[in-house]
C-alpha positions as a Python dict, from the first residue, in 0.01 Angstrom:
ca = {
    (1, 'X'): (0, 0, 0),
    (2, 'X'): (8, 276, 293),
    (3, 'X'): (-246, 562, 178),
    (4, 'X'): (-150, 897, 285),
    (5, 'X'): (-373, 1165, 438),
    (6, 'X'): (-291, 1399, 163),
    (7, 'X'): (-397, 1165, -134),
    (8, 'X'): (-706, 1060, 75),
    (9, 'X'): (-840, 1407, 63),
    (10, 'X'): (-736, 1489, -279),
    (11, 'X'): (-978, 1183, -393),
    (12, 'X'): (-1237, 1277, -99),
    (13, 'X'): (-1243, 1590, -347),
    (14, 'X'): (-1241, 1469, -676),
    (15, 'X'): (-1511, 1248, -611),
    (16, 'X'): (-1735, 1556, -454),
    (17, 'X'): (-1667, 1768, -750),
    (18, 'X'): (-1756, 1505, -980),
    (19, 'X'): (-2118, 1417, -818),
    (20, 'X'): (-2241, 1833, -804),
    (21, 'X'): (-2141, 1827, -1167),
    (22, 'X'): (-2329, 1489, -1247),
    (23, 'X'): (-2659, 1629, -1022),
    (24, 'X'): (-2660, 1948, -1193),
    (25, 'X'): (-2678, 1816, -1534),
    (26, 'X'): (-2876, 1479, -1494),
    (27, 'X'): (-2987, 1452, -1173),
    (28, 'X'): (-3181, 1767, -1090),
    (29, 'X'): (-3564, 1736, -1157),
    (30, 'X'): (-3658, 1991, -1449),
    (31, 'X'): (-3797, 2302, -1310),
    (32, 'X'): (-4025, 2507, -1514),
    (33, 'X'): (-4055, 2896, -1577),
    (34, 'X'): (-4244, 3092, -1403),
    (35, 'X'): (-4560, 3182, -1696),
    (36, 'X'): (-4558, 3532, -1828),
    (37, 'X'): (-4852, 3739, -1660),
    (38, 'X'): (-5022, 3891, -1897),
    (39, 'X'): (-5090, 4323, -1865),
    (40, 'X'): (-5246, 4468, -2148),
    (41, 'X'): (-5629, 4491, -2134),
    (42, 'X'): (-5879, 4393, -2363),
    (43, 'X'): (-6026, 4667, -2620),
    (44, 'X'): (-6380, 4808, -2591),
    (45, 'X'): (-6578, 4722, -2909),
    (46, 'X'): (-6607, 5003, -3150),
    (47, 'X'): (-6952, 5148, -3261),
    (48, 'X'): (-7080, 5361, -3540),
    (49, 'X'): (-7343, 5669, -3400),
    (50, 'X'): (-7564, 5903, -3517),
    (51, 'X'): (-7643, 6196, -3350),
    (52, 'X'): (-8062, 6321, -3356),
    (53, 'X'): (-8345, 6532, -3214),
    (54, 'X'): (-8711, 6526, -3168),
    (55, 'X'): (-8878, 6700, -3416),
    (56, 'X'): (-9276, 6727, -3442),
    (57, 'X'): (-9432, 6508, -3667),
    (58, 'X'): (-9808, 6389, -3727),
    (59, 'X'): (-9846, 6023, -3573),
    (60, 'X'): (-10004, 5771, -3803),
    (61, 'X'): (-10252, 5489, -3685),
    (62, 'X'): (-10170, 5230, -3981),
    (63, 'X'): (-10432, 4978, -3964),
    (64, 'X'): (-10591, 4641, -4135),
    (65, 'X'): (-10959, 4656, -4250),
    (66, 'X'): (-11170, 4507, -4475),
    (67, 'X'): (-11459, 4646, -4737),
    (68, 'X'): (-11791, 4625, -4722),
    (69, 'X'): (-12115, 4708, -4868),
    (70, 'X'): (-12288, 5032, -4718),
    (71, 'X'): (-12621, 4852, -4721),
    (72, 'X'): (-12761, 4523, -4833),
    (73, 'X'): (-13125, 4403, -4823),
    (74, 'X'): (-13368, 4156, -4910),
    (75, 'X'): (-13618, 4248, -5167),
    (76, 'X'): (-13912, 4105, -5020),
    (77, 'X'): (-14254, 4010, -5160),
    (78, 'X'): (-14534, 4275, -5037),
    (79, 'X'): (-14824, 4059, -5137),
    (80, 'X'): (-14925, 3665, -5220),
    (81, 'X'): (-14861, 3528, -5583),
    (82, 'X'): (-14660, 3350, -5877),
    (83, 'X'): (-14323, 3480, -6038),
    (84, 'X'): (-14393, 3521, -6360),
    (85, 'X'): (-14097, 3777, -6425),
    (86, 'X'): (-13680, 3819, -6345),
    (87, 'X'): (-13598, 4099, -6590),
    (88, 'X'): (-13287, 4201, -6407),
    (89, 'X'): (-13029, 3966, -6417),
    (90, 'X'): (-12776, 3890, -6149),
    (91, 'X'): (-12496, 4177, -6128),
    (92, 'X'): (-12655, 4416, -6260),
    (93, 'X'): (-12658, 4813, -6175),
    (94, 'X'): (-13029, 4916, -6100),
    (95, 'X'): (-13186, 5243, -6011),
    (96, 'X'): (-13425, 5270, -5751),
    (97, 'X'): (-13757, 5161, -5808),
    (98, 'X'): (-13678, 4933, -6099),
    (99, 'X'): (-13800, 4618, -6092),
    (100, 'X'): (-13688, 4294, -6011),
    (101, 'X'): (-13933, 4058, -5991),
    (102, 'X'): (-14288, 4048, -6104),
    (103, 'X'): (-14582, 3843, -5975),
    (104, 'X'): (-14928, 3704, -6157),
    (105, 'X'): (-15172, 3962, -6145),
    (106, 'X'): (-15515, 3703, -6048),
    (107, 'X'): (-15789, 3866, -5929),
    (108, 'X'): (-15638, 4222, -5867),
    (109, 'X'): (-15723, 4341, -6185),
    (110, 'X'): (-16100, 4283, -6167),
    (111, 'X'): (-16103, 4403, -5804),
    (112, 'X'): (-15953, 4737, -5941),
    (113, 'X'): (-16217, 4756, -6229),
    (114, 'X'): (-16472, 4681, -5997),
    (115, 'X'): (-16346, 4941, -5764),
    (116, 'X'): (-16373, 5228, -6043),
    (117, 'X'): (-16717, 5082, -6115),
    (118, 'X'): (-16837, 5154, -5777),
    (119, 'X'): (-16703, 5530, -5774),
    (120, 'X'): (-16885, 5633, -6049),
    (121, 'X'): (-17171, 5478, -5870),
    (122, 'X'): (-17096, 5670, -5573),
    (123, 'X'): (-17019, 5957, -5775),
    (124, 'X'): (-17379, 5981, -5960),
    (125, 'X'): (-17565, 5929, -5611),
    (126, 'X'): (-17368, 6257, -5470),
    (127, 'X'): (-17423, 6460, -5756),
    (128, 'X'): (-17835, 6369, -5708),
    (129, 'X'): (-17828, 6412, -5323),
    (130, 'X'): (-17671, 6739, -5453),
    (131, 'X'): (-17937, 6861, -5654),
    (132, 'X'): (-18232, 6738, -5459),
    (133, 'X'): (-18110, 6921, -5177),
    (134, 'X'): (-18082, 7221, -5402),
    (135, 'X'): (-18444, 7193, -5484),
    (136, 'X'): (-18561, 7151, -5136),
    (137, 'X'): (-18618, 6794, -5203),
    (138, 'X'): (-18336, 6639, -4942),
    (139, 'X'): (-18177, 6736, -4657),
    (140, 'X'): (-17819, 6793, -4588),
    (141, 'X'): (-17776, 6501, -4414),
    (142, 'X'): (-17808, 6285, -4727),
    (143, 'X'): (-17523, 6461, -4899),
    (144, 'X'): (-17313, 6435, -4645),
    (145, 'X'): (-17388, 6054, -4629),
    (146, 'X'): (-17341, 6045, -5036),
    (147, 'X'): (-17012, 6217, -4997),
    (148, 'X'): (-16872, 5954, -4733),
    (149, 'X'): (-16968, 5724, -4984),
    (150, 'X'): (-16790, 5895, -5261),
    (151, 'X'): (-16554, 5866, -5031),
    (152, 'X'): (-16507, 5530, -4971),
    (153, 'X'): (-16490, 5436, -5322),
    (154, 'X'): (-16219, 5615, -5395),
    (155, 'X'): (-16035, 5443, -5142),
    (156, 'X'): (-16128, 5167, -5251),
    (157, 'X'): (-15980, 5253, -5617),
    (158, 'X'): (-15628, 5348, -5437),
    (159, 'X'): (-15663, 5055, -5247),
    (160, 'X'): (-15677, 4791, -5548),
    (161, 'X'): (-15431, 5047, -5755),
    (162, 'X'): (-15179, 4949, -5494),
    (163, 'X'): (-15248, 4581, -5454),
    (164, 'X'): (-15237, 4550, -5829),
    (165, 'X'): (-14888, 4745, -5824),
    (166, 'X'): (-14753, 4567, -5513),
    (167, 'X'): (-14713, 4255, -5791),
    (168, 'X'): (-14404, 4465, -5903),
    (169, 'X'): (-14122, 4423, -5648),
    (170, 'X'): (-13916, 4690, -5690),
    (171, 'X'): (-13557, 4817, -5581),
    (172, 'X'): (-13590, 5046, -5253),
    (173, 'X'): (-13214, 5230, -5356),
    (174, 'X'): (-12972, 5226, -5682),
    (175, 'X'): (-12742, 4968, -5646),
    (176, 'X'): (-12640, 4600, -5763),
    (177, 'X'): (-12877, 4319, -5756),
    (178, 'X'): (-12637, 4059, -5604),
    (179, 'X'): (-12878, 3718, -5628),
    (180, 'X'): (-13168, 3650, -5776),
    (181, 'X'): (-13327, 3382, -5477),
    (182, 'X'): (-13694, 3327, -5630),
    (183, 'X'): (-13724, 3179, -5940),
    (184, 'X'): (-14010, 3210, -6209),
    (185, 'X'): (-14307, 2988, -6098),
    (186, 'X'): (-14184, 3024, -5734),
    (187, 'X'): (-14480, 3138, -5505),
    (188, 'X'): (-14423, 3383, -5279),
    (189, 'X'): (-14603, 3501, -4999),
    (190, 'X'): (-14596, 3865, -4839),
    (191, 'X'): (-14240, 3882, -4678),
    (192, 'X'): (-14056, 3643, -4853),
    (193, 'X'): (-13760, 3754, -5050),
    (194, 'X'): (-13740, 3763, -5395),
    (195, 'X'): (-13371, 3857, -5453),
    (196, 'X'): (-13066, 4049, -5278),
    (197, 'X'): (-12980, 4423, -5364),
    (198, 'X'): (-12664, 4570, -5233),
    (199, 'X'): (-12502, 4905, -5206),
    (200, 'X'): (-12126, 4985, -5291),
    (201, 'X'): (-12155, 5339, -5339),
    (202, 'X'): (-12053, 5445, -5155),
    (203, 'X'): (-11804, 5159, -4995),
    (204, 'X'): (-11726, 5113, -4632),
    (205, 'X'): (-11438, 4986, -4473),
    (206, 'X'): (-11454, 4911, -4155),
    (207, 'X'): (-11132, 4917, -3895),
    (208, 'X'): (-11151, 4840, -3504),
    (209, 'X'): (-10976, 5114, -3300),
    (210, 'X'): (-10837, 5023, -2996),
    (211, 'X'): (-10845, 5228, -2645),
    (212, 'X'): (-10528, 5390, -2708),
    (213, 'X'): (-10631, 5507, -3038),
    (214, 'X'): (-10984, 5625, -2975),
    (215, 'X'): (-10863, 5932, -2851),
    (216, 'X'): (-10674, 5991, -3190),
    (217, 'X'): (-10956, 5985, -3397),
    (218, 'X'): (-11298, 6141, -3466),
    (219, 'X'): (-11539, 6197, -3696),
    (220, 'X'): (-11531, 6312, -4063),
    (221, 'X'): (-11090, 6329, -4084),
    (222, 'X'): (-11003, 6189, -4405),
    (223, 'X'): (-10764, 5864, -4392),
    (224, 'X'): (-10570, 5690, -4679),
    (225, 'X'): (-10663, 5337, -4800),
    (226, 'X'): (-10472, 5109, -4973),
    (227, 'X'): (-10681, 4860, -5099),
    (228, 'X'): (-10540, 4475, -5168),
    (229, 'X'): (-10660, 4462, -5522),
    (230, 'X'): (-10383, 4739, -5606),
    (231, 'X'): (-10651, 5027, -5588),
    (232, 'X'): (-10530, 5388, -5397),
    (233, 'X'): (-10801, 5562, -5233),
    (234, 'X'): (-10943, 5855, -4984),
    (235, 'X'): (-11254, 5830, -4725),
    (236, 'X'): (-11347, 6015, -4447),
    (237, 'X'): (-11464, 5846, -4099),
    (238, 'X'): (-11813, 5840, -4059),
    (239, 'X'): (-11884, 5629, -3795),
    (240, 'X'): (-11683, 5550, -3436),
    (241, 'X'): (-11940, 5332, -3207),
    (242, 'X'): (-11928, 5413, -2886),
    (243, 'X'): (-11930, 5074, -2694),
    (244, 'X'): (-11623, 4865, -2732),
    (245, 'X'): (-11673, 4489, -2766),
    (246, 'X'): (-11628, 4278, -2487),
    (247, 'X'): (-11482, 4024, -2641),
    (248, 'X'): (-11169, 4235, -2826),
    (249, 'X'): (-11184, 4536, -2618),
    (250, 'X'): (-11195, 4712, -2946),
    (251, 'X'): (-11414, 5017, -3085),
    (252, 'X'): (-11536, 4903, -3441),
    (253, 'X'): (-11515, 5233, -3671),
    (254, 'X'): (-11614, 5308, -4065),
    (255, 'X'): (-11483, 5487, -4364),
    (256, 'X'): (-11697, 5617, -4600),
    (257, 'X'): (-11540, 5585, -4928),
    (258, 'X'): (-11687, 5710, -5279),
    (259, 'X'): (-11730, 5444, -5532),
    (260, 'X'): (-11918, 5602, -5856),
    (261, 'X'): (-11791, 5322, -6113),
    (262, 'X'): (-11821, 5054, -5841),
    (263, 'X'): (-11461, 4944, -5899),
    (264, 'X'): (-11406, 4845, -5552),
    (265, 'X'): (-11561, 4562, -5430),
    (266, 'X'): (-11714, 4439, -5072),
    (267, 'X'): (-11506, 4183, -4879),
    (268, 'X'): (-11151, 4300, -4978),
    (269, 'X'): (-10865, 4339, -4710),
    (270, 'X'): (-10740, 4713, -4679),
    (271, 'X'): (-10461, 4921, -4500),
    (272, 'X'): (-10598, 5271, -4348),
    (273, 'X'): (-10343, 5496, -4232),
    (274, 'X'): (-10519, 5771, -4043),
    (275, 'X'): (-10298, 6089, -3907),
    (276, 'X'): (-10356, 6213, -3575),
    (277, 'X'): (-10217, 6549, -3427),
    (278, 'X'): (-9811, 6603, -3383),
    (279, 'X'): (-9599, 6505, -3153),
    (280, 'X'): (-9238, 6485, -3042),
    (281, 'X'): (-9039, 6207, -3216),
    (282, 'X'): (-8709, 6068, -3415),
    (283, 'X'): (-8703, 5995, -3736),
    (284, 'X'): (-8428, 5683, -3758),
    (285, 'X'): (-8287, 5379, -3984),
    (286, 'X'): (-8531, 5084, -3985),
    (287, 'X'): (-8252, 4854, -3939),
    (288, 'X'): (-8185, 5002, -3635),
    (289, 'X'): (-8471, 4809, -3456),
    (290, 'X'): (-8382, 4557, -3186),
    (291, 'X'): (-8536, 4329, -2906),
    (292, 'X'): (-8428, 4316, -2566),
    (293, 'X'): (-8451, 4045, -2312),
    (294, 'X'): (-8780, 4095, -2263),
    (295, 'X'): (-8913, 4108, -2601),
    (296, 'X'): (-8955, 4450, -2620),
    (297, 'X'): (-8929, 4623, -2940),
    (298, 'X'): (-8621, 4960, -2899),
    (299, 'X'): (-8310, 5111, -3025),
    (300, 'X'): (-7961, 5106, -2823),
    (301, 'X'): (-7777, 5469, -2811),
    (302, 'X'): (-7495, 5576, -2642),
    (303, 'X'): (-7433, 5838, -2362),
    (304, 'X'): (-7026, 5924, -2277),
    (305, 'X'): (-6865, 5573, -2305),
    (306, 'X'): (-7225, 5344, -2190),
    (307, 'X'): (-7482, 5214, -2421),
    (308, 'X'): (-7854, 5201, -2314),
    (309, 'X'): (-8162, 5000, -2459),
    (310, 'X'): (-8445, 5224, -2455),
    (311, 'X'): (-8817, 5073, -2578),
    (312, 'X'): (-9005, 5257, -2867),
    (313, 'X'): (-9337, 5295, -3051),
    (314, 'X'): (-9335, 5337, -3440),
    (315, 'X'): (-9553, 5622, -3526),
    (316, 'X'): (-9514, 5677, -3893),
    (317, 'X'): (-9297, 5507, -4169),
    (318, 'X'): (-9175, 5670, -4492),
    (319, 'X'): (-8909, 5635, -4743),
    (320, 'X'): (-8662, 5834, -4526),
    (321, 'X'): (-8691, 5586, -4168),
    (322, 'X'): (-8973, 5567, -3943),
    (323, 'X'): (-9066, 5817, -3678),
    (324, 'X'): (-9083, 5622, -3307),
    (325, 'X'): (-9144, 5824, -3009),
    (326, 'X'): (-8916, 5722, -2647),
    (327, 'X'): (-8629, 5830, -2763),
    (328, 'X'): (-8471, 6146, -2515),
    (329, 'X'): (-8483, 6478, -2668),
    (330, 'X'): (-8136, 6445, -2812),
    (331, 'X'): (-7988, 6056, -2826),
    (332, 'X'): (-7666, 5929, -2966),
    (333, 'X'): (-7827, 5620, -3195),
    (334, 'X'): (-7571, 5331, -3258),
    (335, 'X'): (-7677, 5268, -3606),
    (336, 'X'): (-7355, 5012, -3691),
    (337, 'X'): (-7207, 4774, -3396),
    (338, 'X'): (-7561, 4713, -3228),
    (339, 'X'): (-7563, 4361, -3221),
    (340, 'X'): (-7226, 4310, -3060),
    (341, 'X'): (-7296, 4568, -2780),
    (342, 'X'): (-7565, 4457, -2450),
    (343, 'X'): (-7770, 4739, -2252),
    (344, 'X'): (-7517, 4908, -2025),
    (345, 'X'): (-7204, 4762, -2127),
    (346, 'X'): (-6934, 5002, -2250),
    (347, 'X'): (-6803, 5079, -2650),
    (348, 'X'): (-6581, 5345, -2807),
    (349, 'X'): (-6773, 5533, -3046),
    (350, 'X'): (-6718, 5677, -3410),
    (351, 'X'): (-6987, 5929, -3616),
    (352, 'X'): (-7123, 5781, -3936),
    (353, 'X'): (-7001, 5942, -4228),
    (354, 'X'): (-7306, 5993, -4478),
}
């Protein structure tokens, strides 16, 4: 059959139309929407400030020292012999001059009568050379050799009074007798101990300063001690030494503190706070207290829209905050949102409410 021109391009047509219909719905690759671009930027974190100044305030050295006995000694034997007595027992209160160990008396005794013996001998020859010389018959010389002999037996008496004494070893100052080291039938020779006295009346403690704080302290200002046995108590400083030791670079210093009833006791650990003159600083939240990269101990405040890290140095604690100095003058603290905010980034800021 003869095809015309007419029906050849009317199915030309047909078959065109029907392939841009069958690309567009099965044969065109998927193509995917463009992704939304996102405009809205991302809020600053939101922290809570407190506004504060410098006021003056007294800085406070707060320190860790222990007790310790003003003096202790060894009672020490002043001449040779036997224990025969320990009247004072361990832990006991004395007095000065009480004693605390006794010796055997030997010889002593007979050496003192025979000492008296001789004065009066000595004392009947000067009261002849007296006379004779009174009745012409002796010159002056021979008194004056009588009287040097007098003399000499009378030191001789003190002598043997003091050997015979020296058997009684005595306490040189009140305080406790700590340890009995001699026991009876123990012979002791002249400087060997016979027990330990100590004195805790009054009580030391002792503290090391360092360089910094030298300057802060001096002699007789009073400092608060809080003593680990539960015990609240004053002293005054008595002693800074003057040569630092080369080992801690520290200045060892001592409290005098009074101690009537002996409650306190040698050995115990103690907190001194000692106040030095005023000075400029903030009193703030404890909480507050951060460290930065570097370990250093500070507080982060705000200025405008920025937040700084700024190092500080406690100077006093109470019930209220703690005083640190390095603050400026007037500082915006951040005292809620600290953790979630880094040295110079930025924050939106609101005032505590209190």
């Amino acid at each position: 059959m003869k095809i015309n021109r007419s029906m050849l391009i009317a199915i030309v047509l047909l078959l065109a139309m029907g392939g841009w219909f069958w690309y567009n719905s099965a044969g065109e690759p998927e193509r995917k929407a463009p992704a939304k671009i996102e405009t809205q930027e991302k809020a600053l974190p939101t922290v809570v400030t407190r506004m504060v100044s410098a006021e003056p305030h007294a800085a406070t050295i707060k320190l860790f020292g222990r007790s310790e006995t003003s003096r202790e000694v060894l009672v020490k034997a002043e001449t040779a012999g036997s224990i025969i007595s320990t009247p004072v027992a361990e832990g006991s209160r004395v007095r000065r001059g009480t004693i605390i160990c006794r010796q055997d008396v030997n010889a002593r005794q007979a050496m003192l009568d025979q000492a008296h013996a001789q004065l009066k001998s000595r004392q009947v020859d000067y009261e002849a050379a007296k006379k004779l010389v009174e009745r012409g018959f002796a010159s002056e010389t021979q008194v004056l050799s009588a009287q040097a002999g007098l003399d000499a037996a009378r030191a001789a008496v003190k002598q043997a009074e003091i050997e015979l004494d020296n058997i009684n070893i005595r306490a040189p100052f009140s305080g406790v007798y700590e340890k009995q080291i001699a026991e009876l039938g123990d012979y002791l020779g002249p400087g060997q101990p016979c027990g330990q006295l100590i004195e805790l009346d009054p009580l030391t403690i002792a503290i090391d300063l360092t360089e910094n704080q030298l300057g802060m302290i001096s002699i007789g200002q009073d400092a608060q001690i809080e003593m680990a046995t539960g015990e609240s108590v004053t002293g005054k400083v008595k002693l800074i030494e003057s040569r630092a030791n080369p080992t801690t670079r520290t200045f060892r210093a001592e409290i005098s503190v009074p101690n009537k009833d002996l409650a306190l006791k040698a050995g115990v650990t103690a907190t001194v706070k000692l106040y030095g003159q005023d000075i400029q600083a903030h009193l703030v939240p404890g909480h507050i207290l951060g460290l930065n990269t570097e370990g250093q101990i500070g507080i982060k405040y705000i200025d405008g829209d920025t937040v700084y890290f700024t190092a500080v140095e406690t100077i006093d604690e109470t019930s209220g905050g703690i005083w640190v100095t390095g603050l400026p003058s007037r500082a915006e603290i951040i005292v809620q949102g600290q953790d979630y905010v880094a040295d110079g980034a930025k924050a939106e800021k609101t005032s505590e409410t209190r």
